[in-house]
C-alpha positions in Angstrom: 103.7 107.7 103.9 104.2 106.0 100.7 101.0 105.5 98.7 100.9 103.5 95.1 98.5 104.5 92.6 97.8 102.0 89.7 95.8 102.1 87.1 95.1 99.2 84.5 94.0 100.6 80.9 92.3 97.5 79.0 94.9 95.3 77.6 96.1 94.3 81.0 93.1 92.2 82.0 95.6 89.2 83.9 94.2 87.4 87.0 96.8 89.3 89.3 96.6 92.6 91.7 98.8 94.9 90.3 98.0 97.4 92.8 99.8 94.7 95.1 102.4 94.0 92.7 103.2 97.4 91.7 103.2 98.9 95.3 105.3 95.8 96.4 107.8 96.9 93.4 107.8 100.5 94.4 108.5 100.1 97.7 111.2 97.4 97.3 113.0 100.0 94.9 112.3 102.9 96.8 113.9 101.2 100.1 117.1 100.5 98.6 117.8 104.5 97.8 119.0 107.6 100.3 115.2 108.1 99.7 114.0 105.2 101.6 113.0 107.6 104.2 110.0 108.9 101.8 108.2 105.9 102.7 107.4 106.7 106.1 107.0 110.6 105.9 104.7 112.6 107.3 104.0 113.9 103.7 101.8 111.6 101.3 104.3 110.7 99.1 102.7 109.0 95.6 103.6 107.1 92.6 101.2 106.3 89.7 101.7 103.2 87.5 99.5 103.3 84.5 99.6 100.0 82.8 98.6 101.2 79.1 99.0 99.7 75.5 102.3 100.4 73.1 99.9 103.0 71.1 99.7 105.0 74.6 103.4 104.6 75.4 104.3 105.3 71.5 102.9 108.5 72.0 103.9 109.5 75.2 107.8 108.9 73.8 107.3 110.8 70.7 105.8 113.5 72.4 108.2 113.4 75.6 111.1 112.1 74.4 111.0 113.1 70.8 111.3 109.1 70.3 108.5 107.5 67.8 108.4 104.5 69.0 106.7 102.9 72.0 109.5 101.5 74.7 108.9 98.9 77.6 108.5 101.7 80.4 108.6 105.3 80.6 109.2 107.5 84.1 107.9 110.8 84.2 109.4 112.6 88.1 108.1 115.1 89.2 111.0 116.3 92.2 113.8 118.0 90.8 116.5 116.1 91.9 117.9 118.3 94.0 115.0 118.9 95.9 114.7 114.9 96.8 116.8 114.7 99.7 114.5 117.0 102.0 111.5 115.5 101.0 111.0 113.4 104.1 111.1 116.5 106.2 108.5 118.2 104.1 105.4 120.1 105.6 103.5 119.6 102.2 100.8 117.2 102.7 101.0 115.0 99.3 104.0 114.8 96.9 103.8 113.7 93.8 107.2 111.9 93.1 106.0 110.5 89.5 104.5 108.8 87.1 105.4 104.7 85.7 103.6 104.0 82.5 104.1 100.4 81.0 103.6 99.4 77.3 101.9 95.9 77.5 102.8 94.4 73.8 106.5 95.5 74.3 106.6 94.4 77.9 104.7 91.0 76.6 107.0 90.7 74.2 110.0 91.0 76.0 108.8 88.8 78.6 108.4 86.0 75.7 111.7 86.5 74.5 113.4 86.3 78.3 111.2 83.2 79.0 109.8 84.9 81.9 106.1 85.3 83.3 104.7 89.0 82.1 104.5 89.9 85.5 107.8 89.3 86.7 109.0 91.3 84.0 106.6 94.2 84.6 107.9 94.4 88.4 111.3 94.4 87.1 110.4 97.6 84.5 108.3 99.1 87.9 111.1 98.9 90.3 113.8 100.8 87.2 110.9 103.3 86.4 111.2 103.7 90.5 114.8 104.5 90.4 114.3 106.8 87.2 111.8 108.9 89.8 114.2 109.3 92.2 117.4 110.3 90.2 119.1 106.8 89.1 119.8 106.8 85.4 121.8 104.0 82.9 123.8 106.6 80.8 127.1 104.9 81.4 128.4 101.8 82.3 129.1 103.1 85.9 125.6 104.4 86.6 124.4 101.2 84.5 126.1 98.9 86.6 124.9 100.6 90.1 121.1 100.9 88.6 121.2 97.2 87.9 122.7 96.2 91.2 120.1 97.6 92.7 117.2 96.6 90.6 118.9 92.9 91.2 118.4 93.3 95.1 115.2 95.0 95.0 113.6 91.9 92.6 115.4 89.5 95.7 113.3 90.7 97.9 110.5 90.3 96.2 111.6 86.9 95.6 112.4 87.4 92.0 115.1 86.2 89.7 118.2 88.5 88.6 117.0 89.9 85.4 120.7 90.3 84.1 122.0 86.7 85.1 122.2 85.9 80.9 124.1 89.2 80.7 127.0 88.2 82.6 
């Protein structure tokens, strides 16, 4: 069973239910993969989403990363990559498959400068920090290309726009 945790540090105080939004997100992403199974294992399978300032993500990507800077979204798994594919048969009672942390300022920023709502755009970085936790990774064109095709389907089920439509 797949189980969301989120948890909103100050400087997201919006009107919206972003333990909704961000288990929605998760399980869109999630459903799209080989490891779509995960969601209805006998394990507890979780994913925290801390929603957190650009000081808190600065941090976490100079320490992490070895980046000093904050970024939109990190993704922190916890699975070794190999060990994904047998998850769903697991006898462990909770797995932990990783953490989402979102920068608000950056992500607010962003969201200003694509013309889009601040929560559309923090699903978006949700459901990649989601395929980040389970092995997907933009670090060529081909891997880009398949990442975003999927982050384009998962956001149409949600009933969200193509975040790359300007790109093409």
């Amino acid at each position: 069973m797949l189980t969301v945790e989120t948890y909103s540090a100050t400087p997201w105080p919006d009107p919206l239910d972003w333990e909704v939004r961000a288990a929605d997100a998760v399980a869109a992403a999630l459903a799209l993969t080989p490891f779509a199974g995960l969601a209805d294992a006998a394990p507890l399978v979780e994913v925290s989403v801390r929603l957190t300032d650009d000081a808190e993500v600065h941090t976490l990507n100079r320490d992490f990363r070895g980046k000093d800077k904050p970024t939109n979204v990190l993704s922190f798994p916890q699975v070794q990559q190999d060990l994904l594919e047998g998850l769903a048969n697991s006898d462990d009672g909770e797995i932990l498959l990783g953490d989402i942390v979102l920068a608000r300022e950056t992500c607010a920023r962003e969201a200003e400068e694509k013309g889009i709502a601040l929560a559309d755009h923090a699903t978006h970085l949700i459901v990649h920090g989601t395929l980040h936790l389970v092995g997907y990774d933009h670090m060529d064109d081909a891997s880009a290309g398949a990442m975003e095709a999927l982050e384009v389907k998962a956001l149409a089920s949600l009933g969200l726009a193509n975040p790359y439509a300007d790109d093409i």
